[in-house]
C-alpha positions as a printed NumPy array, in Angstrom:
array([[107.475,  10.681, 123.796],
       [110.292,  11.058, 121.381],
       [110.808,  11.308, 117.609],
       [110.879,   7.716, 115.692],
       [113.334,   8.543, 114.248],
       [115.724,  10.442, 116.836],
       [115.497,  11.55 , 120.13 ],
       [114.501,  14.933, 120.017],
       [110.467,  16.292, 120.574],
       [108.269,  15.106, 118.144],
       [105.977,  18.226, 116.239],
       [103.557,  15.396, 114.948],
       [102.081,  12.317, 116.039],
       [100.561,   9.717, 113.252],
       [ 97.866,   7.603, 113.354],
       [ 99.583,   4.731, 114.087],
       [101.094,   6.954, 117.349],
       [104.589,   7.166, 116.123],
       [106.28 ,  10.543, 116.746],
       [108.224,  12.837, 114.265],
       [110.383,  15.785, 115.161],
       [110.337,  19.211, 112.782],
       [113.178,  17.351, 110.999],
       [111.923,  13.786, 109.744],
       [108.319,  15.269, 109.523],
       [109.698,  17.502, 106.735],
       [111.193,  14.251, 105.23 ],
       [108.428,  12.311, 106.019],
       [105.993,  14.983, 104.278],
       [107.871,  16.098, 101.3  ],
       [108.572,  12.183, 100.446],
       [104.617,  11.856, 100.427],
       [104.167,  13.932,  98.18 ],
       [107.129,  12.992,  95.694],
       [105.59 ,   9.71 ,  96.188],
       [102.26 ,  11.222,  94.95 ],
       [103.138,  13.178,  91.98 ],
       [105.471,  10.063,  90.467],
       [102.75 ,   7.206,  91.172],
       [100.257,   9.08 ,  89.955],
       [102.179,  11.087,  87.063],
       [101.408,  14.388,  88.316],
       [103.94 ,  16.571,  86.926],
       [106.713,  15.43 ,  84.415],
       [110.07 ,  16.986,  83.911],
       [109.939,  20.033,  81.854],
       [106.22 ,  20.848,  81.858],
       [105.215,  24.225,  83.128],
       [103.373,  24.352,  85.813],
       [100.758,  27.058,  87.236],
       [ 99.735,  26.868,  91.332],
       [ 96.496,  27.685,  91.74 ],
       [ 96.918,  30.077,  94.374],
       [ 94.395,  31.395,  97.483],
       [ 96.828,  33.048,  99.612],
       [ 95.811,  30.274, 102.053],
       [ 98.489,  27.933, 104.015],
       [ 97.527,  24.899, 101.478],
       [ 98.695,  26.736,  97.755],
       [101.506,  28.714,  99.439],
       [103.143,  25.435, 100.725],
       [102.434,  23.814,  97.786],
       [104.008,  26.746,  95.592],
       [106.889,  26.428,  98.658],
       [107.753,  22.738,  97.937],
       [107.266,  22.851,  93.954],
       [109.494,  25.776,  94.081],
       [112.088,  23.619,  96.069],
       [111.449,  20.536,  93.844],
       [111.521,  22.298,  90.301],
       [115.615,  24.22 ,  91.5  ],
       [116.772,  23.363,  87.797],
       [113.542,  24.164,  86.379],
       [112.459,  26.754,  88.255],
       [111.808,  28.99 ,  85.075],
       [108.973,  26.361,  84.049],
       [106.934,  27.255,  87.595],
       [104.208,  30.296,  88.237],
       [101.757,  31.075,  90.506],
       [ 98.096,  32.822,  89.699],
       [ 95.914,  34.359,  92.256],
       [ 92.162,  34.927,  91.625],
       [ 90.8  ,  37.922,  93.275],
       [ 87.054,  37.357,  93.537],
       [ 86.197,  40.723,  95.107],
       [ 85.591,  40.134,  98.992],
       [ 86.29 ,  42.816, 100.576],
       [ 88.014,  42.621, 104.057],
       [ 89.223,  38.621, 102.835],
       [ 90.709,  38.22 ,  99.753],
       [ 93.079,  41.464,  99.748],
       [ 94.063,  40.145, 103.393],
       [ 94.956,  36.829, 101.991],
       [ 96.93 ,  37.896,  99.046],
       [ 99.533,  40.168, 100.945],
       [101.228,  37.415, 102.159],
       [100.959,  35.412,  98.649],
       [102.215,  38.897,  96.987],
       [105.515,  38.761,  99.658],
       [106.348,  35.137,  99.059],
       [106.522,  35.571,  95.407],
       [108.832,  38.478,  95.541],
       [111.054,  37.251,  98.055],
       [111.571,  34.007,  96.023],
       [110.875,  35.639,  92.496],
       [107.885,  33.62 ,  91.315],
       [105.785,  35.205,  88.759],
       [102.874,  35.772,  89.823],
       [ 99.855,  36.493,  87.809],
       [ 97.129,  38.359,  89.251],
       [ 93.   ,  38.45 ,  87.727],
       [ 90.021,  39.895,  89.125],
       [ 86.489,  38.873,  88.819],
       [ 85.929,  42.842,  88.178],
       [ 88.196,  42.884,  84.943],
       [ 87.37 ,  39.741,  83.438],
       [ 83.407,  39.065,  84.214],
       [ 82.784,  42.838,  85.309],
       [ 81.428,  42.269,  88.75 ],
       [ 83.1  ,  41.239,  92.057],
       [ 81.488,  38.433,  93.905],
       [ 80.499,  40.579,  96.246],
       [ 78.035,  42.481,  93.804],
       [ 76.855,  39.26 ,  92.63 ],
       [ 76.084,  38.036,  95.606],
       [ 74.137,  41.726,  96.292],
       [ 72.263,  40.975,  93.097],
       [ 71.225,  37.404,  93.531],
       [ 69.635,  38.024,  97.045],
       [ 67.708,  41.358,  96.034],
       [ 66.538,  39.899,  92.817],
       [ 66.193,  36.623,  94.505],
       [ 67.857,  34.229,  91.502],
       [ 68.449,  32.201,  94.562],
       [ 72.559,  31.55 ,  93.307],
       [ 74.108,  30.687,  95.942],
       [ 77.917,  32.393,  96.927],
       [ 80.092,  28.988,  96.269],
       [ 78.532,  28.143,  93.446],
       [ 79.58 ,  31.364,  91.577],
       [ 82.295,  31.753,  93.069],
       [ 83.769,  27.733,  92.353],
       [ 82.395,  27.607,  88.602],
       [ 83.952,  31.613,  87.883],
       [ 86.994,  31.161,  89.698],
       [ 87.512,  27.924,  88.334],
       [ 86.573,  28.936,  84.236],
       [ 88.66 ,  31.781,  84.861],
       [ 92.128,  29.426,  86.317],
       [ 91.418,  27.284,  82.931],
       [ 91.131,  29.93 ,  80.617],
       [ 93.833,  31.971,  81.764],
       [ 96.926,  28.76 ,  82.333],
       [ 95.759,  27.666,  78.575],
       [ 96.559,  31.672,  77.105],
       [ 99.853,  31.368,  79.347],
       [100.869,  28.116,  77.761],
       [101.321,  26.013,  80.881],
       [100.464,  22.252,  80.563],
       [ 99.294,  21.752,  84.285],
       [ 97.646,  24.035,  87.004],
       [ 98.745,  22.513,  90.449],
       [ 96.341,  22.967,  93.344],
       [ 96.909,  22.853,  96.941],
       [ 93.8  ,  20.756,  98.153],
       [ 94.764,  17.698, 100.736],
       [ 92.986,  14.834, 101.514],
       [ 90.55 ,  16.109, 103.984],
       [ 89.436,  18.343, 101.23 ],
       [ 88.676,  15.353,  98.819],
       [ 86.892,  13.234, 101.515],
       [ 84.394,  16.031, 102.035],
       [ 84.192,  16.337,  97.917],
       [ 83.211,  12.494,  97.79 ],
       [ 81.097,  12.209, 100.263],
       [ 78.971,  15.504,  99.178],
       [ 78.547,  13.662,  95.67 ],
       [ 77.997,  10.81 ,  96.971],
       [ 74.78 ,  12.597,  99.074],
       [ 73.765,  14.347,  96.631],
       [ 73.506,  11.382,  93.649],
       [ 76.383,  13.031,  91.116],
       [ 78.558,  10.017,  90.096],
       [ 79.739,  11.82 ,  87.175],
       [ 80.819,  14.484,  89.111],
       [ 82.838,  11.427,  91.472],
       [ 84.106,  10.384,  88.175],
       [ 86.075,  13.537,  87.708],
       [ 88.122,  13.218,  91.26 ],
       [ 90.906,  12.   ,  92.043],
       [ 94.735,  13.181,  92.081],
       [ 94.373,  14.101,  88.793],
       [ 90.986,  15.662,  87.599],
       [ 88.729,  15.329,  84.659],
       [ 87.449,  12.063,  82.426],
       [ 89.178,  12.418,  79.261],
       [ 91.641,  14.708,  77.512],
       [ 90.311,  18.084,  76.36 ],
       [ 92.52 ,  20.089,  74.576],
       [ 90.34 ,  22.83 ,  75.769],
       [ 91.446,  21.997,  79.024],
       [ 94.619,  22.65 ,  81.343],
       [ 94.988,  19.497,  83.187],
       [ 94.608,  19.951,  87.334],
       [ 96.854,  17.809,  89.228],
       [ 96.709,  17.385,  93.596],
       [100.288,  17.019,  94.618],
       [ 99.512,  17.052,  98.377],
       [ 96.248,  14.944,  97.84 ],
       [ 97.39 ,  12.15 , 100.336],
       [ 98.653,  14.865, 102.955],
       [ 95.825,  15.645, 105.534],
       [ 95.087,  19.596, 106.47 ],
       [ 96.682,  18.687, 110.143],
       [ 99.804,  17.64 , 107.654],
       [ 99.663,  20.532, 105.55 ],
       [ 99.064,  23.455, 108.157],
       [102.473,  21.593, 110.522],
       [104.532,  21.528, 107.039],
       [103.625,  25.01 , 106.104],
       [104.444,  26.743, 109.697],
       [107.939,  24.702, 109.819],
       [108.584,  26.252, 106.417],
       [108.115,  29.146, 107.108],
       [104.5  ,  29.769, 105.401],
       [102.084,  32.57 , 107.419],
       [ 99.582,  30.626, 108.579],
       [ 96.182,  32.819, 109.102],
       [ 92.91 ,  31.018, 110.002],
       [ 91.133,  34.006, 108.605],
       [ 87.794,  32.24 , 106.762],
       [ 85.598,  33.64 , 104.042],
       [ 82.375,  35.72 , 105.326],
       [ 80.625,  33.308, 103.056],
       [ 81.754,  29.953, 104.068],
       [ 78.25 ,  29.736, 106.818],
       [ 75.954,  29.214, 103.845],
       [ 78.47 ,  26.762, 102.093],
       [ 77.128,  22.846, 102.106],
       [ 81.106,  21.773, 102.49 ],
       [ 81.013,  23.482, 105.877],
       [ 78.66 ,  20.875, 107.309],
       [ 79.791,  18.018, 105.572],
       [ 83.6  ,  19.356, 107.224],
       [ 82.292,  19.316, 110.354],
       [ 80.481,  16.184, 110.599],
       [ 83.599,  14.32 , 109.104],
       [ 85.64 ,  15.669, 111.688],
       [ 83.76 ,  14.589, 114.257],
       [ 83.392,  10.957, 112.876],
       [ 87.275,  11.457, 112.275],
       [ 87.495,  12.302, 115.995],
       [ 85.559,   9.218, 117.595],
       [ 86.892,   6.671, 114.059],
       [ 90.387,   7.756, 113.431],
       [ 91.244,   7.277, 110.013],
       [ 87.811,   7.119, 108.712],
       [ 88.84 ,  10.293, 106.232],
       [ 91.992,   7.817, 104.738],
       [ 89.608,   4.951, 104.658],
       [ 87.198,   7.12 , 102.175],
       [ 89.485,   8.347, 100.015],
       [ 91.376,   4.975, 100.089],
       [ 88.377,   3.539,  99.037],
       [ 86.777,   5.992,  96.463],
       [ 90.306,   5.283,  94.789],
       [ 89.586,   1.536,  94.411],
       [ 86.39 ,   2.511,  92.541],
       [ 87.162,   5.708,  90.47 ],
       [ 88.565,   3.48 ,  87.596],
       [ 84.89 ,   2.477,  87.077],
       [ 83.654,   5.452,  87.358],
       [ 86.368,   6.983,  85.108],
       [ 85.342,   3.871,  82.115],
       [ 81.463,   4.35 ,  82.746],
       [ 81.358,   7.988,  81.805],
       [ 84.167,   8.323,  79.48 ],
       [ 82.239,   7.905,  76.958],
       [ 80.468,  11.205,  77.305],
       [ 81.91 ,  13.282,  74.519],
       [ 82.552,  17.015,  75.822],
       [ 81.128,  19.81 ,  73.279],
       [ 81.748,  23.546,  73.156],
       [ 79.649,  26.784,  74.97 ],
       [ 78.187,  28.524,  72.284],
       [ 78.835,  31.266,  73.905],
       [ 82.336,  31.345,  74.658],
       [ 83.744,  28.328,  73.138],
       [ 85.177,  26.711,  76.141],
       [ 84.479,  22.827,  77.007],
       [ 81.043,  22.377,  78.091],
       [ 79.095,  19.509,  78.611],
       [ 75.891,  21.314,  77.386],
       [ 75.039,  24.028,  75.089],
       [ 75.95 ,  26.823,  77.671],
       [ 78.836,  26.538,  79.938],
       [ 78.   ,  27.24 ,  83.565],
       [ 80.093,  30.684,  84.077],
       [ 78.047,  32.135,  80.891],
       [ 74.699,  30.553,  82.774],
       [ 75.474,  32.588,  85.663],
       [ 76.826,  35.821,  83.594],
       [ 73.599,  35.85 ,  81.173],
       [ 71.818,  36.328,  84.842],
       [ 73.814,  38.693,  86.131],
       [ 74.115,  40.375,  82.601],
       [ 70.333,  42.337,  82.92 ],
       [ 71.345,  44.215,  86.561],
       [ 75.017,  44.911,  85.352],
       [ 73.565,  46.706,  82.235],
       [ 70.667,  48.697,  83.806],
       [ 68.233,  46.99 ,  81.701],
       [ 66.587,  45.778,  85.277],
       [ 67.22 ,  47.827,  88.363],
       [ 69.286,  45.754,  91.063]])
């Protein structure tokens, strides 16, 4: 087999079981994604965008191609990292983040779950299962990490926060709300996230939301990205991990069938979008960020945490 679109050895083979060399699958790729963030009005010219970054293949090519996109811009682009506190992962997975950014002289900003909550996830995790609070890893991890991205791109004045997750990533996000009965949660998908404007929120866009992992991990190593498969210690007691395995094994025996569900979920999200719209969004009243109740979920977890991390119970 050759490339479609030459004759030289295709690096990628689509569903449809045409070929692409390194070449036209950049072309092919990076015009997916163009395609993506105009459609969809992802980013517009002059805004200042913030990548969400992990230190994983996904954000770093994503950081890569905005980078190469936003040439007269450039200025207007960042990237923040998020170190949670794992030890033997996350300082593993920044190195090559921390390289990338100086060789190409993106700003990167840097926050710890140690400085800004006063724990690491580690410790939390220490403290939920020997005080059994029964909190699982992901779930701190997703609402701090995620509190912490919003807060921090609104004090920084950018106007979007760019994330690197592809479609395989939102096919496992649908169908896990769709098992577990949360169409509000459904409601807030999509290339761009979130129900209505907040000005308490940075808007989160998914440039490479159409591109599939396979897509993302070929475009990354032909640009140069270091690709490590290293995965976090708690991803075995993570619910995405089954639902991630089970759709690739449907996707294996039905290709397609992860296109098909995000193709789908598309048709329907402007539905979901009207229905819950109408939800108005309040303030924690504890930290004044958007909240949908009373307390906002980072300050539910922190006012458990808050008794071990003062002494007032013994961990």
């Amino acid at each position: 087999m050759v490339c479609g679109e030459c004759e030289n050895r295709p690096v990628y083979i689509s569903l449809s079981g045409r070929g692409l060399c390194s070449k036209h699958f950049k072309k092919y790729f990076e015009a997916k994604v163009i395609r993506t963030i105009k459609n969809h009005s992802l980013i517009e010219y002059g805004e200042k965008v913030l990548v969400a970054c992990s230190g994983g293949k996904d954000s770093t090519a994503l950081l890569s191609f905005l980078w190469r996109l936003m040439k007269n811009k450039r200025e207007n682009l960042a990237a923040m990292a998020v170190d949670e506190g794992i030890i033997g992962y996350r300082d593993l997975k920044l190195n090559g983040l921390v390289k990338f950014c100086r060789e190409k002289n993106i700003p990167l900003h840097t926050y710890s779950f140690k400085e800004q909550y006063g724990f690491t996830l580690d410790e939390a995790v220490k403290i939920s299962k020997e005080n059994k609070l029964n909190i699982k890893p992901c779930y701190i991890c997703g609402v701090l990490r995620r509190n912490l991205i919003n807060t921090c791109a609104r004090k920084l004045g950018f106007s979007k926060v760019a994330t690197g997750h592809n479609l395989d990533d939102e096919a496992q996000t649908i169908l896990m709300n769709h098992l577990r009965g949360n169409p509000s949660l459904l409601a807030r998908l999509g290339p761009k996230t979130g129900i209505v404007e907040d000005e308490g929120f940075v808007q989160r866009v998914k440039p490479f939301y159409f591109c599939t992992e396979k897509e993302d991990t070929i475009y990354a190593i032909l640009t140069g990205i270091e690709v490590d498969f290293v995965e976090c210690p708690y991803h075995v007691e993570n619910y995405r991990l089954e639902v991630r395995d089970f759709l690739n094994r449907l996707e294996s025996i039905i290709p397609g069938v992860k296109q098909g569900l995000v193709n789908n979920f598309l048709k329907i999200l402007p539905l979901l979008k009207r229905e819950y719209s109408a939800h108005s969004i309040g303030c924690c009243k504890v930290c004044g960020s958007p909240s949908a109740g009373e307390v906002c979920r980072a300050c539910m977890i922190m006012e458990k945490m808050k008794p071990f991390l003062t002494g007032e119970l013994k961990a």
